[in-house]
Backbone as a chain_set.jsonl record, in Angstrom:
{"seq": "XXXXXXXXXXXXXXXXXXXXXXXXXXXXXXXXXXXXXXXXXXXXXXXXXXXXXXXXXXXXXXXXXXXXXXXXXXXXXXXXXXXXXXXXXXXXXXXXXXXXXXXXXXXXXXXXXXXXXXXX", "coords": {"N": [[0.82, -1.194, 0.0], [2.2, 1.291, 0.634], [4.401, 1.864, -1.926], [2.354, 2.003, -3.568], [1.047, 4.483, -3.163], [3.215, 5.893, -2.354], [4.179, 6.454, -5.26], [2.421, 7.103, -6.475], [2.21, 9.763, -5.366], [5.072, 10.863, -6.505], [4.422, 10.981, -9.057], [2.277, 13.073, -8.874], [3.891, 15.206, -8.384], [5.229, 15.576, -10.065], [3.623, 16.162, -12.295], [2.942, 18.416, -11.325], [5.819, 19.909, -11.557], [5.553, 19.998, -14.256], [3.594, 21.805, -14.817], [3.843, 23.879, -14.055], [6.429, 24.622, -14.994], [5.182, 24.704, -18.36], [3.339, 27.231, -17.306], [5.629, 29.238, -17.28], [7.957, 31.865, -18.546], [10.903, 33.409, -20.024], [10.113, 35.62, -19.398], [8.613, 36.006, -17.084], [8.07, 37.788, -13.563], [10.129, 37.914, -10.819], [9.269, 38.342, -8.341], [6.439, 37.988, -8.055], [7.053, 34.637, -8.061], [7.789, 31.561, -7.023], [10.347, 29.698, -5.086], [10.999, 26.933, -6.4], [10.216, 28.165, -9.332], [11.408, 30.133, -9.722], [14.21, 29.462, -10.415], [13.387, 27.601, -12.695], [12.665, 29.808, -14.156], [15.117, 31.108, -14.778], [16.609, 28.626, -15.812], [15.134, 28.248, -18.046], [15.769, 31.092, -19.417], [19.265, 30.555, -19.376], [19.043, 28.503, -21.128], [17.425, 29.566, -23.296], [19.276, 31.165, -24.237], [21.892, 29.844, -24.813], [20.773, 28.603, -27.27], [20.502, 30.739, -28.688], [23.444, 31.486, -29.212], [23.991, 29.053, -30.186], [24.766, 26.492, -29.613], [25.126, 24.002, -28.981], [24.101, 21.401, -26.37], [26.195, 19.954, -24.819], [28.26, 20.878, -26.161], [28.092, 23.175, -24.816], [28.326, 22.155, -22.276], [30.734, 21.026, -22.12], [32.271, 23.435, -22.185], [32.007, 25.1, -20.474], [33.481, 23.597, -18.199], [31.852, 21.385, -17.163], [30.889, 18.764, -15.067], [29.619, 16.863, -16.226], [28.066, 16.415, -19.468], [24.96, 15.661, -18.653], [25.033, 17.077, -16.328], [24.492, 20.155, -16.918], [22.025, 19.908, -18.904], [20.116, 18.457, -16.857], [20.076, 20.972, -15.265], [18.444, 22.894, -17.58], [16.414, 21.204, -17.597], [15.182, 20.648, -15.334], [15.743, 22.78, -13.47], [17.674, 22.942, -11.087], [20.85, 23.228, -9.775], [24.282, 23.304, -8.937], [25.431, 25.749, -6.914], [28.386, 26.526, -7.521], [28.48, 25.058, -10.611], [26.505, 26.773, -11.243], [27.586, 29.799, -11.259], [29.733, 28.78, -12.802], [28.39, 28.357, -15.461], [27.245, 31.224, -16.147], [29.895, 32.278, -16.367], [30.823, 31.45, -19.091], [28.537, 32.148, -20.49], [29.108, 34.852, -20.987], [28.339, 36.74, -18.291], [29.073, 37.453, -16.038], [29.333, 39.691, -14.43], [26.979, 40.426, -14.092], [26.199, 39.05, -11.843], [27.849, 39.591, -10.093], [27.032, 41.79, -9.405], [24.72, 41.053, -7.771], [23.288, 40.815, -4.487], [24.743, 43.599, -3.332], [25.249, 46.082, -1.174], [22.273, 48.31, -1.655], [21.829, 52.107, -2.445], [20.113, 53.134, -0.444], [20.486, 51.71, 1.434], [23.575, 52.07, 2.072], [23.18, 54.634, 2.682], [22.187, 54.622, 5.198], [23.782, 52.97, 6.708], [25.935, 55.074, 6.827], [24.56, 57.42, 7.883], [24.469, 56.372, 10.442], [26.666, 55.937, 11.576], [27.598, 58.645, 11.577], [25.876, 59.529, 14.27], [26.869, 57.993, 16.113]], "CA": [[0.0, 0.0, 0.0], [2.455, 2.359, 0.946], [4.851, 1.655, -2.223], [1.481, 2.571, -4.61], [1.347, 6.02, -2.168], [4.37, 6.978, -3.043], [4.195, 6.186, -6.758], [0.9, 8.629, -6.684], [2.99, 11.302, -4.98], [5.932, 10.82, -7.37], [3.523, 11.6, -10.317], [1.697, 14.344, -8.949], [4.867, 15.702, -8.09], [5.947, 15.685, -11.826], [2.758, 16.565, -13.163], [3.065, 19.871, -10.431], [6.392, 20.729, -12.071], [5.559, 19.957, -15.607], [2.551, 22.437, -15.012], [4.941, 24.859, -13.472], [7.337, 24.868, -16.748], [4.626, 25.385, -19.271], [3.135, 28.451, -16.944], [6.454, 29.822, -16.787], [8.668, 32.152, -19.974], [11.695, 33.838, -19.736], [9.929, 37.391, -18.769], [8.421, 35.898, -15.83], [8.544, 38.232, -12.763], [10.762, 36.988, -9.882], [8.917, 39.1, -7.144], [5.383, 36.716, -7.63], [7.292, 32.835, -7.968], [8.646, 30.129, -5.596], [11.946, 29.714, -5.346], [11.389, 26.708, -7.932], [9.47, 28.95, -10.341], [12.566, 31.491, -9.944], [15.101, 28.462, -10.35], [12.942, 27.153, -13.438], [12.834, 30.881, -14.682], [16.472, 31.11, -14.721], [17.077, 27.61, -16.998], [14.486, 28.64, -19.471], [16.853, 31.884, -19.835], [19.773, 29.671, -19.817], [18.495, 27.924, -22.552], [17.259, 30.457, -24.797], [20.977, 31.954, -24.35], [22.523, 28.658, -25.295], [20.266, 28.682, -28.501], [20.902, 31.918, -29.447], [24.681, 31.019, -29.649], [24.165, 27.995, -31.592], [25.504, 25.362, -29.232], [24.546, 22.211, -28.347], [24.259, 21.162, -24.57], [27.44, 18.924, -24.628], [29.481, 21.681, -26.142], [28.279, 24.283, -23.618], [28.939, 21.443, -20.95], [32.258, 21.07, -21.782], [33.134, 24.361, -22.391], [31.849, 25.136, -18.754], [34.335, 22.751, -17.42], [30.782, 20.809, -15.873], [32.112, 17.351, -14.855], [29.219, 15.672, -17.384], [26.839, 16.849, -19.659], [23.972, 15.709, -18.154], [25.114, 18.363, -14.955], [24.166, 20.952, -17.918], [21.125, 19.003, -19.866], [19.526, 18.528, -15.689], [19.791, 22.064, -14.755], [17.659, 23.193, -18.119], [14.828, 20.257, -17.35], [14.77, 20.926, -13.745], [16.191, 24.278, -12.841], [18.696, 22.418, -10.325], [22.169, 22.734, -10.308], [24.901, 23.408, -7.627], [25.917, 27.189, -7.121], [29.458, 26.624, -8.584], [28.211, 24.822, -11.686], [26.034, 28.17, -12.186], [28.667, 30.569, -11.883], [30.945, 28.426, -14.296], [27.542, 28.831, -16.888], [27.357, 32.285, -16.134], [31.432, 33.04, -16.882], [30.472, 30.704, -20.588], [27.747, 32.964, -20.757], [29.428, 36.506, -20.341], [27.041, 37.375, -17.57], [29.878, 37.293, -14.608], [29.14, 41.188, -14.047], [25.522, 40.787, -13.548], [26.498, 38.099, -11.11], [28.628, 40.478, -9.126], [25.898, 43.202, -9.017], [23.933, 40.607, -6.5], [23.579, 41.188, -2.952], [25.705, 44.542, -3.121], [24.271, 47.027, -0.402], [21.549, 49.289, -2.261], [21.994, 52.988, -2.374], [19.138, 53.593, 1.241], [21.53, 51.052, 3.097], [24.653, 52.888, 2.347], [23.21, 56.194, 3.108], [21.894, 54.415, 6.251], [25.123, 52.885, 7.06], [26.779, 56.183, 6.613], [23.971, 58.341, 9.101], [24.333, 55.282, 11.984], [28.145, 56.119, 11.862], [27.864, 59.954, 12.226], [25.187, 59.883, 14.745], [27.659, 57.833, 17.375]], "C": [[0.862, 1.255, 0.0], [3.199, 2.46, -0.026], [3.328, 2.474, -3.408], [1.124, 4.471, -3.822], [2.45, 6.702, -2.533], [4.826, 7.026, -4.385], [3.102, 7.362, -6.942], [1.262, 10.218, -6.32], [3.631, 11.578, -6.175], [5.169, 11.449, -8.544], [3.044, 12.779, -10.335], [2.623, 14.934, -8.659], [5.71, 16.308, -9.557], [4.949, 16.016, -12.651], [2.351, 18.06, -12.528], [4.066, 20.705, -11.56], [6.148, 20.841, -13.306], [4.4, 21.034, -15.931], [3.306, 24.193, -14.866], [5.694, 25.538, -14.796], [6.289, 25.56, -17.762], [3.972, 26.676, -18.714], [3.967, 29.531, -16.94], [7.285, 30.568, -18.027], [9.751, 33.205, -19.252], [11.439, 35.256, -18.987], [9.404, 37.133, -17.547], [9.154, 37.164, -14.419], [9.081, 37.599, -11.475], [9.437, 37.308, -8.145], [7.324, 37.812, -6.979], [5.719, 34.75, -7.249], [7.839, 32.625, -6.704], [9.917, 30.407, -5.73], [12.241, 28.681, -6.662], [11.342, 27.304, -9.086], [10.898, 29.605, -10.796], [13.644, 30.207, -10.82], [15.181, 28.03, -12.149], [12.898, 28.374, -14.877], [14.339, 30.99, -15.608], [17.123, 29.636, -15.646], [16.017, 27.853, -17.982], [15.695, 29.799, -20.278], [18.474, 31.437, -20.333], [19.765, 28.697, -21.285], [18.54, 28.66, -23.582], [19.193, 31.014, -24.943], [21.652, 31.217, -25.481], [22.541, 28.861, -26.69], [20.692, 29.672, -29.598], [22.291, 31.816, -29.737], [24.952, 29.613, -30.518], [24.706, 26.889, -31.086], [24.499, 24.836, -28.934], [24.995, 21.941, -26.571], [25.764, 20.154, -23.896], [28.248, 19.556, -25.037], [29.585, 22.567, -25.387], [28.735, 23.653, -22.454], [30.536, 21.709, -20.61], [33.176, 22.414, -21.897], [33.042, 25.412, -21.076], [32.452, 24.801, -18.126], [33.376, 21.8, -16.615], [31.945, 19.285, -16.111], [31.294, 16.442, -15.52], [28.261, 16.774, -17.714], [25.286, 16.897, -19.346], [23.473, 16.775, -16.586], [23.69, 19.231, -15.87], [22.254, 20.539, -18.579], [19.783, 19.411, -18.579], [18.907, 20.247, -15.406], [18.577, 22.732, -16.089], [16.361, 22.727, -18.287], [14.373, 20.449, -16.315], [14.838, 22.036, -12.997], [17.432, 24.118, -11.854], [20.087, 22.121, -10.988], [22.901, 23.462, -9.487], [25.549, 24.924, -7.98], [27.445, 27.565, -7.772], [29.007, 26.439, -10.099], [27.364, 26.202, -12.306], [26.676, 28.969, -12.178], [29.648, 29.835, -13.017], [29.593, 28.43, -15.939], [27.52, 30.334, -17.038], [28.621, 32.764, -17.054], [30.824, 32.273, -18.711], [29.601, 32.185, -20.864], [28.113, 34.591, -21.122], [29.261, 36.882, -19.461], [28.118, 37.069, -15.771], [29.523, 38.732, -13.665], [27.883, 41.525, -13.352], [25.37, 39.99, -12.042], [26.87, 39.118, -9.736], [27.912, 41.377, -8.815], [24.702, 42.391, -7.322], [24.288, 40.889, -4.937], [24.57, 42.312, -2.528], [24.528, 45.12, -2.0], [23.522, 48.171, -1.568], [22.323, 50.92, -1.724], [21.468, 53.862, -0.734], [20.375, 52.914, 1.968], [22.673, 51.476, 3.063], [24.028, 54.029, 2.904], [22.946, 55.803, 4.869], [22.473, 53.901, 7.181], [25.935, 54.147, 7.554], [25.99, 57.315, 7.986], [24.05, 57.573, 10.518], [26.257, 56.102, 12.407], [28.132, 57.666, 12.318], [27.054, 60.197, 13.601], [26.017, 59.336, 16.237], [28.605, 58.136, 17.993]], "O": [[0.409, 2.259, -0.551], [3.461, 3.652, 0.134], [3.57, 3.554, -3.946], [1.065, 5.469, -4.539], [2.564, 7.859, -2.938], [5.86, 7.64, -4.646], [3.231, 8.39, -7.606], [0.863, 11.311, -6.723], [3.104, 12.358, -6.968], [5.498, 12.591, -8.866], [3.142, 13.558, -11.283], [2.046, 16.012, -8.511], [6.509, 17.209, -9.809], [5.267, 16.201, -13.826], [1.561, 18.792, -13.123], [3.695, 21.657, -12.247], [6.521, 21.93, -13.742], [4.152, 21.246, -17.118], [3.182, 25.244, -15.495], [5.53, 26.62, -15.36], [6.404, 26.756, -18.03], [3.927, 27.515, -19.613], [3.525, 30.655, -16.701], [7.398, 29.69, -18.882], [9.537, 33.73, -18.159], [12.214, 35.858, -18.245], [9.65, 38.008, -16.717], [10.359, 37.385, -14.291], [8.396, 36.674, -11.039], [9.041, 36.542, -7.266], [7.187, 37.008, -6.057], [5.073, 33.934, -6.593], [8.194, 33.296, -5.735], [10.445, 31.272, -6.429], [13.025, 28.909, -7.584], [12.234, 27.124, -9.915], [11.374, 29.59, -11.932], [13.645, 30.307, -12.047], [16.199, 28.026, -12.841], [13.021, 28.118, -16.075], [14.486, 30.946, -16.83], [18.245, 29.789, -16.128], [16.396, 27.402, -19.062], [16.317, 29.562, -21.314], [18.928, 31.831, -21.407], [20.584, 28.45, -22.17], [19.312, 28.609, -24.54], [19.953, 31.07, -25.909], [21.925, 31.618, -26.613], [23.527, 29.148, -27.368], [21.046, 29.561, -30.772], [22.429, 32.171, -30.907], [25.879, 29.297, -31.263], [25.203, 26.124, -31.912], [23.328, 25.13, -28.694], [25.97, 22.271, -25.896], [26.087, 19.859, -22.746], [29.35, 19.239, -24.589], [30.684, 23.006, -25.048], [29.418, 24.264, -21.633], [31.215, 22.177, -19.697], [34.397, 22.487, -21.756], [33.848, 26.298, -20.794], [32.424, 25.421, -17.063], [33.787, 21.358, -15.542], [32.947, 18.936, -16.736], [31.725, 15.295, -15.636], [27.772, 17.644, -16.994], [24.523, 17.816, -19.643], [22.409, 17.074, -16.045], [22.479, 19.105, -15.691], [21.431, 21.438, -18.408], [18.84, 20.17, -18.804], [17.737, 20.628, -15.359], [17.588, 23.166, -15.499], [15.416, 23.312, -18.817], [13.15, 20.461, -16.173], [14.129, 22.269, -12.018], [18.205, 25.072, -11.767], [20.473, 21.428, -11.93], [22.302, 24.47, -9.112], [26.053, 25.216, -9.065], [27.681, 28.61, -8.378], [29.083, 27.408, -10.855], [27.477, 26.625, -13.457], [26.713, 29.398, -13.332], [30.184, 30.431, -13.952], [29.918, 28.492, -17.125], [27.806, 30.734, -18.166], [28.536, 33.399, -18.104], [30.363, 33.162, -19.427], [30.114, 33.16, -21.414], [27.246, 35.374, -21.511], [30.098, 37.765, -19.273], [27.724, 36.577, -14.713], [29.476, 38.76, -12.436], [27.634, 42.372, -12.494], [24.509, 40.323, -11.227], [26.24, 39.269, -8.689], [28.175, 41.9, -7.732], [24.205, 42.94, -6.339], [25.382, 41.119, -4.422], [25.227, 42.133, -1.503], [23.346, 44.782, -1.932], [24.273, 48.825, -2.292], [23.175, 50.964, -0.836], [22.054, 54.745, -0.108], [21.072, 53.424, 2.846], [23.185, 51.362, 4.176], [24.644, 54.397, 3.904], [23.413, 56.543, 5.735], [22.116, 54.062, 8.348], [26.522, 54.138, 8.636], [26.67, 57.874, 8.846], [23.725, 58.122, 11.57], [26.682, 56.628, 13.435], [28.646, 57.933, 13.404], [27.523, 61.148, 14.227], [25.92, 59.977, 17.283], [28.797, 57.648, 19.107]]}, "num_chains": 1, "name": "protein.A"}
């Protein structure tokens, strides 16, 4: 019983994300999704990139340095893929700069940084 239970999960579990994917296109806003949605967002973009350069998923693998193509292949079916392996698509990509723009302090939290310091 409990072996057909988790076969029924498993499915609806894959018929969740597969619903997920087709709701989902590269313009997607981040501010409404999940974290998969975002994840799933982010290998659609991936993808189209790829395309637009004309490679194939086994030459972008290896030219990533991933340690198999299917690393590469995974992360565009699933959205999953380990935070090194996406900076080494990123550097392939160009996109190291936009990378580096994350988690900087905004313009309010410096200024608000900057008035905590004079005020002590």
């Amino acid at each position: 019983m409990s072996n057909e239970l988790l076969k029924k999960l498993q499915l609806s579990q894959k018929k969740t994300k597969k619903s997920i994917k087709t709701k989902l296109n590269s313009n997607s806003p981040f501010g409404t999704l999940t974290d998969d949605e975002i994840a799933m967002v982010l290998a659609i973009r991936a993808k189209e990139l790829r395309i637009v350069q004309n490679k194939k998923q086994t030459e972008f693998s290896n030219q990533a340095n991933l340690n198999s193509p299917t690393t590469y292949s995974n992360f565009e079916q699933k959205g999953t893929i380990s935070m090194i392996n996406f900076i080494k698509i990123l550097r392939v990509f160009g996109r190291l700069e936009q990378l580096e723009k994350l988690l900087l302090p905004t313009v309010k939290e410096k200024i608000e940084k900057n008035e905590k310091k004079r005020v002590r």
